[in-house]
C-alpha positions in Angstrom: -18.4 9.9 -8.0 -17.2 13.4 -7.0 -15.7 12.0 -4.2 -15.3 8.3 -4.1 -12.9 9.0 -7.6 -10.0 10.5 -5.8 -9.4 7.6 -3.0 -7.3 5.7 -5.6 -5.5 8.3 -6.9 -4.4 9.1 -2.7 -4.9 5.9 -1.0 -1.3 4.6 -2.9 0.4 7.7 -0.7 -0.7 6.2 2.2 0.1 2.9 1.9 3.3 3.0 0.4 5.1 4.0 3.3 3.8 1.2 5.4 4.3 -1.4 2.5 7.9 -0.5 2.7 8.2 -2.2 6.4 6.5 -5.3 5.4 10.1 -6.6 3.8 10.9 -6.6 7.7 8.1 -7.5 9.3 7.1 -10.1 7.3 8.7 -13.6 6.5 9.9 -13.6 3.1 7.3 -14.9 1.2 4.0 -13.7 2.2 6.3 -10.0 2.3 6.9 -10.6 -1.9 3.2 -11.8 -2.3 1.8 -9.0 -0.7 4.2 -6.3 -1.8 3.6 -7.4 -5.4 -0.5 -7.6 -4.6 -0.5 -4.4 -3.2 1.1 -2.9 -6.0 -0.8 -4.1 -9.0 -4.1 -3.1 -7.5 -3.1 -0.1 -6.4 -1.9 0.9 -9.7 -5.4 -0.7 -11.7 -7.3 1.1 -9.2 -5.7 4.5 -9.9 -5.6 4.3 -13.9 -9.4 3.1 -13.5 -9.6 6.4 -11.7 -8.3 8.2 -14.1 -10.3 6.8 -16.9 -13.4 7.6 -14.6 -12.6 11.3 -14.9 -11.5 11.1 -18.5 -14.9 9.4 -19.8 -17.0 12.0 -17.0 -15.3 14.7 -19.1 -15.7 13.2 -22.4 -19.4 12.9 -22.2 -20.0 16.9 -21.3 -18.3 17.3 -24.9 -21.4 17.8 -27.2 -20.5 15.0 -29.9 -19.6 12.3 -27.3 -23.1 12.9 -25.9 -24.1 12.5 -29.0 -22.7 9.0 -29.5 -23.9 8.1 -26.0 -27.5 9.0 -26.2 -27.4 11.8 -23.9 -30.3 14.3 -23.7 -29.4 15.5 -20.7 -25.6 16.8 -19.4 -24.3 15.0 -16.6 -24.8 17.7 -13.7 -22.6 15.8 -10.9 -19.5 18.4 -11.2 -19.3 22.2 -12.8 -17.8 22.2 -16.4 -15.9 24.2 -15.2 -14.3 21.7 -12.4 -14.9 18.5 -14.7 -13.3 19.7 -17.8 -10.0 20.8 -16.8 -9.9 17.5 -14.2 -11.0 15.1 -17.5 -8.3 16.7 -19.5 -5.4 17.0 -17.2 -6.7 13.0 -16.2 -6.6 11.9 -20.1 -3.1 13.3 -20.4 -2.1 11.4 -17.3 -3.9 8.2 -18.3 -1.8 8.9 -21.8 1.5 8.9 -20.5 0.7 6.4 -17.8 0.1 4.4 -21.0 3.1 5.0 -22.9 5.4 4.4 -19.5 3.8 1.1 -19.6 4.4 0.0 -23.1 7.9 1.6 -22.9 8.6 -0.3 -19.8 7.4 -3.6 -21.0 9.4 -3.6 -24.4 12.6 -3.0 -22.6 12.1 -6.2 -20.2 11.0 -8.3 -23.2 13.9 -6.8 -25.0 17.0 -6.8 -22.1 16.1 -10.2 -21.9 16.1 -11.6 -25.3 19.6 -9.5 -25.8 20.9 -11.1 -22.6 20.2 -15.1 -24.1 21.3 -13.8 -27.6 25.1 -13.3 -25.9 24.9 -16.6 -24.5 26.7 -19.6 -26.5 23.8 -21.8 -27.9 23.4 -24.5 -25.0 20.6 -26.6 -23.7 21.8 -27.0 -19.9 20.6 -24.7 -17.2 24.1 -23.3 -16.2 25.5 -20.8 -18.9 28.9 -20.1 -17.9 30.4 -16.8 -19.6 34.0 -16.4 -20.1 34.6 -13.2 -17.6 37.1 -11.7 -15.7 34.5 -9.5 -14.0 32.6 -11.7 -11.4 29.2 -11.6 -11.6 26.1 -14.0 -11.5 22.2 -13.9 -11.9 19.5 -15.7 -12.9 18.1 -15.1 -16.3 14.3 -16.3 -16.9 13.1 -17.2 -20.1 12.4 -20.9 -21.8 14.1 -22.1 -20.5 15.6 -19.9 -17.1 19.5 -19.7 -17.4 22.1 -19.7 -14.3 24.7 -17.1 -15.8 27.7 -16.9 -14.0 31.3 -15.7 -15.2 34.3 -17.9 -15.0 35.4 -14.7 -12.5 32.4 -15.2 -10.1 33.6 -19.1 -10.2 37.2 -18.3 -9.2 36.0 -16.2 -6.2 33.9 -19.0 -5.1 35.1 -22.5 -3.0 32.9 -25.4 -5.0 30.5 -25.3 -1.7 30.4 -21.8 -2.0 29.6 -21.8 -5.8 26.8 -24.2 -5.1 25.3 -22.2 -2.9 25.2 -19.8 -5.5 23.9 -22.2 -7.8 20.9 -23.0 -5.5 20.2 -19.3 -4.9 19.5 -18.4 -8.7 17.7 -21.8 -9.1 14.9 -20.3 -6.4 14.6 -17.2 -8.7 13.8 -19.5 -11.6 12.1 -22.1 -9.9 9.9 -19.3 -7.8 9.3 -17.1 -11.0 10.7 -14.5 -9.0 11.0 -12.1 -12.2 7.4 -11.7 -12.8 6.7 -10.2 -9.1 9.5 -8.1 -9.9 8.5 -6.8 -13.6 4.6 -6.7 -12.0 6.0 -4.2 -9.9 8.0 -2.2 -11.9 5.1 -2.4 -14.8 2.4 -1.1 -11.9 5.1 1.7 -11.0 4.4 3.1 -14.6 0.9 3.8 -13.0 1.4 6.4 -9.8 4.5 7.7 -8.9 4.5 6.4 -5.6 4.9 2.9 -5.9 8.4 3.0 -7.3 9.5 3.2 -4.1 8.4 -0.6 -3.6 11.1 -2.2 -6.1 13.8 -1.6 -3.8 11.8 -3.9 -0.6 10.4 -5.8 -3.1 14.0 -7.0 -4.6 14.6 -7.5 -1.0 11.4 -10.2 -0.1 12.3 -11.8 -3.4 16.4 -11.8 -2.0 15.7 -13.0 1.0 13.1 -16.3 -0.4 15.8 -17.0 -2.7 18.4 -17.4 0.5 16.5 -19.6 2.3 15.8 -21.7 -0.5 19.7 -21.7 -0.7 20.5 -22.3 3.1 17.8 -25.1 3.2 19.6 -26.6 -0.3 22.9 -26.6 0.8 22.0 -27.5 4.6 23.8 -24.9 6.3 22.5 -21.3 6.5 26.4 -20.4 7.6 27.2 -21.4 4.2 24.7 -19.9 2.1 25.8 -16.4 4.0 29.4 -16.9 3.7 28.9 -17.8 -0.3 26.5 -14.6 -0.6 28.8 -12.7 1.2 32.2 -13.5 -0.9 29.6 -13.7 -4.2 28.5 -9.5 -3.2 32.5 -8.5 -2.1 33.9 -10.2 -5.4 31.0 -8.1 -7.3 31.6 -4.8 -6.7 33.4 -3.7 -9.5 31.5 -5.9 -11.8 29.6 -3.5 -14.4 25.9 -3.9 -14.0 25.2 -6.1 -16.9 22.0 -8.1 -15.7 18.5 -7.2 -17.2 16.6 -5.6 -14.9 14.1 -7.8 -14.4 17.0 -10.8 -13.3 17.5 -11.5 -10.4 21.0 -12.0 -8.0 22.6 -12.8 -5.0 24.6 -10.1 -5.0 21.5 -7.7 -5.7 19.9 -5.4 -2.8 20.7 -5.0 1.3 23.6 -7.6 1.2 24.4 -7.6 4.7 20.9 -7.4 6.4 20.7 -10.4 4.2 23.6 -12.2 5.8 22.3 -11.0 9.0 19.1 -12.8 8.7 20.7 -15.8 7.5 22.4 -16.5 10.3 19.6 -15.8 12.8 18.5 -19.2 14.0 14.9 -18.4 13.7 12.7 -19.9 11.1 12.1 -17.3 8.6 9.0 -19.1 7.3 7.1 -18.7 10.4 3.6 -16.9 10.5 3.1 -13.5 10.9 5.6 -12.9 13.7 4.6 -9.9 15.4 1.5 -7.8 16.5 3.2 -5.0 14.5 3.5 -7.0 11.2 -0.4 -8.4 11.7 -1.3 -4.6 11.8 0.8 -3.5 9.1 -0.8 -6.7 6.5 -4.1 -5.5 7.6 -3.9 -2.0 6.9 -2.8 -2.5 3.4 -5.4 -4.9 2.6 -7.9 -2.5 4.1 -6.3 0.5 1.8 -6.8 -1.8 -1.4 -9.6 -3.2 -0.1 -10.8 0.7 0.0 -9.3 2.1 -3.3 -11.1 -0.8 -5.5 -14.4 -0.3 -3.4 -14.2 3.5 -4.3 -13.1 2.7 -8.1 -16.5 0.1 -8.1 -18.5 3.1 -6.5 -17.2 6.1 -8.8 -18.1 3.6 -11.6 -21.5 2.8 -10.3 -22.2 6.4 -10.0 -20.9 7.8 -13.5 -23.3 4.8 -14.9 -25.9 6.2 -13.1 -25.6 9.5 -14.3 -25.4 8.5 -17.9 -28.5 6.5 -17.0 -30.2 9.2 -16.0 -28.6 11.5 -18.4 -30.4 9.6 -20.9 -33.8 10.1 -20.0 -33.8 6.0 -18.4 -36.0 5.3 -15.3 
């Protein structure tokens, strides 16, 4: 355990960087699956590692031994190492905790306030009375299309259905859960913020094909993002944050790659992109291996700690 524990809490530094490039170097799809994968383990792994250290410490206090049976102390680590890494790890594990309940209740929340403002209606298209132009999709039970009646005078009616199609992926894809996976996993190690933004970008970019394969022309779905992200600018940022929108993340790399003529559902592409989705299963693969092994180890010590053959 004295070593095998710290892998989770640094394999996420590692990784992140690379997972950053797999919005590019992956088709859109496998790039949100594994983004949001990478994430969530990564972040399990590290509070388990915390937890390790927190419980390793625990049991050198003399009533915790107590409860667990202990005749023996664990003699893996110095008290004088293991206390002041259980303590500083509880505190982290503590506020890693809070984060997460904090974070949760303000999804659950910004989104039951969003469908409160929205006139009682049963269709899928809630149309809000707004000079501002703006538009998302707004998941729930059922997922709403919100658009303003400014968005809809920006738009041409092949345009607006474009749009339309776009937000109807999100719902249909249950795009929002990858999204508030992610920013939930965040709340866990630092380091994977940084994954919302390519993240948003995977989930973007699925949505736009969707739309270009909808509509039937991948000129139109661009030139209806395009207008939808110009005529948004000066819209205030009223979306929850877990929502999703056209007009939402790298805009114009989006219309770039919506009117390359290459299939953006092809395999793995490049050698590059292969390498890149194998080194990030390999660093999960290696931060829960290490969490199962710091485990294993810490039960064997209590094991033996307890006088056990």
């Amino acid at each position: 355990m004295i070593f095998a524990v710290w892998i989770p809490l640094l394999v996420p530094f590692l990784a992140v960087p690379a997972a950053r490039r797999l919005a590019d170097a992956l088709p859109p799809r496998p790039a949100a699956r594994l983004l949001t994968a990478v994430s969530v383990g990564l972040a399990v792994c590290s509070a388990a590692a915390l937890g390790l250290l927190a419980a390793a410490g625990a049991l050198r206090l003399p009533f915790v031994a107590a409860l667990g049976h202990l005749v023996t102390p664990l003699d893996e680590v110095p008290d004088a190492v293991a206390l002041p890494a259980a303590c500083v790890a509880a505190v982290l594990l503590a506020l890693c905790g809070l984060a997460l309940i904090r974070t949760a209740r303000r999804q659950i929340g910004e989104v039951r306030a969003a469908r409160r403002r929205l006139a009682p209606s049963t269709g899928e298209l809630a149309v809000v009375r707004d000079p501002c132009p703006y538009a998302y999709a707004l998941p729930g039970r059922p997922g709403r299309i919100v658009v303003t009646t400014g968005m809809l005078r920006a738009l041409d009616p092949a345009e607006r259905e474009a749009l339309f199609a776009h937000e109807r992926a999100h719902l249909r894809g249950r795009h929002h859960l990858f999204l508030a996976a992610a920013e939930l996993a965040a709340q866990l190690h630092p380091s994977l913020r940084s994954l919302r933004a390519p993240l948003e970008y995977a989930l973007e970019r699925c949505a736009d094909e969707a739309a270009a394969g909808a509509v039937g022309d991948r000129g139109l779905a661009a030139r209806a993002i395009g207008r939808a992200a110009l005529a948004a600018r000066s819209a205030p940022g009223t979306r929850p944050r877990a929502a999703l929108a056209a007009v939402a993340g790298p805009v114009p790399r989006r219309v770039a790659a919506l009117l390359d003529r290459r299939p953006a559902a092809a395999p793995l592409r490049s050698r590059g992109a292969r390498l890149i989705a194998a080194a990030l299963v390999a660093c999960l693969c290696a931060s829960a291996v290490s969490a199962v092994e710091a485990a294993a180890d810490l039960h064997g010590g209590i094991e033996t700690a307890q006088g056990e053959d």
